[in-house]
C-alpha positions in Angstrom: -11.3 27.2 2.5 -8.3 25.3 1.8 -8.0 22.0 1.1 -7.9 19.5 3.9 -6.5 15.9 3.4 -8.1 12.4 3.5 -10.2 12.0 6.6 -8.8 8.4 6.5 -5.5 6.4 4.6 -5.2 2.7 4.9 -1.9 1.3 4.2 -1.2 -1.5 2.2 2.3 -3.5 1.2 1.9 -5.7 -1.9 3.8 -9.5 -1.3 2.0 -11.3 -3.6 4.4 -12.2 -6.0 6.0 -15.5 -7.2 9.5 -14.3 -6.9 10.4 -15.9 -10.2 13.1 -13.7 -11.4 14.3 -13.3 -7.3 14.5 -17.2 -7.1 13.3 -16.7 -3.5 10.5 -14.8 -1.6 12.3 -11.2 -1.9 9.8 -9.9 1.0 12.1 -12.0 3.0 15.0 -10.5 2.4 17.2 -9.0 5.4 17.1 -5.6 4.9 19.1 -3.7 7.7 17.8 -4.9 11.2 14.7 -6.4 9.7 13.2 -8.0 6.2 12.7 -6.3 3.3 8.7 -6.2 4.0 9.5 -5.5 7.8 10.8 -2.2 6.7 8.5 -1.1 4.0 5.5 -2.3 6.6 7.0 0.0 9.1 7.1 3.0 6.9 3.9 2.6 5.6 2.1 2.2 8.7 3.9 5.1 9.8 3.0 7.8 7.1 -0.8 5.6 7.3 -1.4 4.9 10.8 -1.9 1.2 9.9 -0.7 -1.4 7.7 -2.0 -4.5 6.5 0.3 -7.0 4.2 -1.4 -8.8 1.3 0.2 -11.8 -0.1 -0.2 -15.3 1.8 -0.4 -15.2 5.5 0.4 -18.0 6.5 4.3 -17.1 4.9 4.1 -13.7 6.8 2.5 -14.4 10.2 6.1 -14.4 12.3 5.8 -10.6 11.0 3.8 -8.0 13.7 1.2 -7.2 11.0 -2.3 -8.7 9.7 -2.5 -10.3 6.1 -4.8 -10.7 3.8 -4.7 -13.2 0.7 -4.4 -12.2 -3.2 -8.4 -11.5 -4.7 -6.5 -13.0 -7.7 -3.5 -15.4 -6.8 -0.8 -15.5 -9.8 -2.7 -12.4 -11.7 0.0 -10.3 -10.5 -0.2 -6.8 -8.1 -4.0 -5.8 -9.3 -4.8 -8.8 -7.8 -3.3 -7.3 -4.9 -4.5 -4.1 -4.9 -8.3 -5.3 -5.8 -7.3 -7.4 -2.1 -6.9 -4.3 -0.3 -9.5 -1.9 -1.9 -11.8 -4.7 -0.7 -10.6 -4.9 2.8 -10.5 -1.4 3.3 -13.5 0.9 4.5 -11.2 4.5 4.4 -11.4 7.3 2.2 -7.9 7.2 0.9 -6.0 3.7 -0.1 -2.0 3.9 -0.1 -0.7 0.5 -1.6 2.9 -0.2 -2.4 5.0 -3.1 -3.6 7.1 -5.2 -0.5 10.6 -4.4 -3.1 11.0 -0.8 -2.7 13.9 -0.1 0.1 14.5 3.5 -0.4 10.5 4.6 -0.4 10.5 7.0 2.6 7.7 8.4 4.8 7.6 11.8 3.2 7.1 10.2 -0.2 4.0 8.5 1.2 2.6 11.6 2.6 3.2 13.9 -0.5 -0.4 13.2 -1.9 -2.2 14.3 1.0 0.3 16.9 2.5 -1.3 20.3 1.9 0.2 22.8 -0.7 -2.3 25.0 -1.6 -4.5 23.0 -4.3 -5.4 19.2 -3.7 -2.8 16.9 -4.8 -3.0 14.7 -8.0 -5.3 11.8 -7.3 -5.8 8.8 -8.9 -9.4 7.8 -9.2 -10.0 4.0 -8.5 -13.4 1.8 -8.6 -14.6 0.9 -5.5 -15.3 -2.8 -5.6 -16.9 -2.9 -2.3 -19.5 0.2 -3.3 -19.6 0.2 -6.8 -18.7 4.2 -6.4 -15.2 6.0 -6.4 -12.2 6.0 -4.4 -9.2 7.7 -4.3 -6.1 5.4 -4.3 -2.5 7.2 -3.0 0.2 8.0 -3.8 0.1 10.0 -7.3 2.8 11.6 -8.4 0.9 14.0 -11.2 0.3 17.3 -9.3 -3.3 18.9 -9.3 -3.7 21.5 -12.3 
């Protein structure tokens, strides 16, 4: 029996930050037809099925997707990512950062796309259950 993927992936884009070293909110940014965070939302809901952006929503809610707030404002992206562990009830947990222009569906998919053995995983603590997750992507392979 060969291995069969996550049953469910919740996507997540990171937009947290204080853009100190941007000088302005780089999520923002016009990247192509849309922002910066337009695009990366777009490619993760499409490799996820959903997305959801974390960071404040009242800056984000001209955008077509749901926001959630920082668990930890100013604690930087595990604040983020403890947001969206939180939020989420699926199996699998994609979460990436709002500043990476070049990330591509394929990329996203690689943990769960079958190959023969399961893909690396990272293992995460659940906050809502106390028990484990798996959080995507990882790029160390499966040995």
């Amino acid at each position: 029996m060969g291995w069969r993927g996550p049953a469910s992936v919740a996507g997540f884009v990171l937009a947290g930050g204080r853009n100190s070293r941007m000088g302005r909110d780089k999520a923002l940014i016009p990247c192509g037809d849309h922002t910066l965070i337009g695009h990366i939302a777009r490619v993760v809901e499409r490799a996820c099925g959903s997305v959801v952006l974390v960071g404040c929503p009242e800056r984000y809610r001209a955008l077509p997707y749901p926001a959630i707030e920082d668990a930890l404002p100013e604690q930087g992206p595990l604040g983020g990512i403890q947001a969206a562990l939180c939020a989420s009830s699926a199996e699998w947990n994609l979460v990436v950062a709002c500043d990476m222009p070049l990330i591509t569906v394929e990329l996203l998919e690689w943990p769960w796309t079958p190959r023969g053995n399961a893909p690396g995983i990272v293992s995460c603590q659940s906050p809502r259950t106390g028990g484990f997750s798996r959080c995507a992507p990882s790029i160390a392979g499966a040995a």
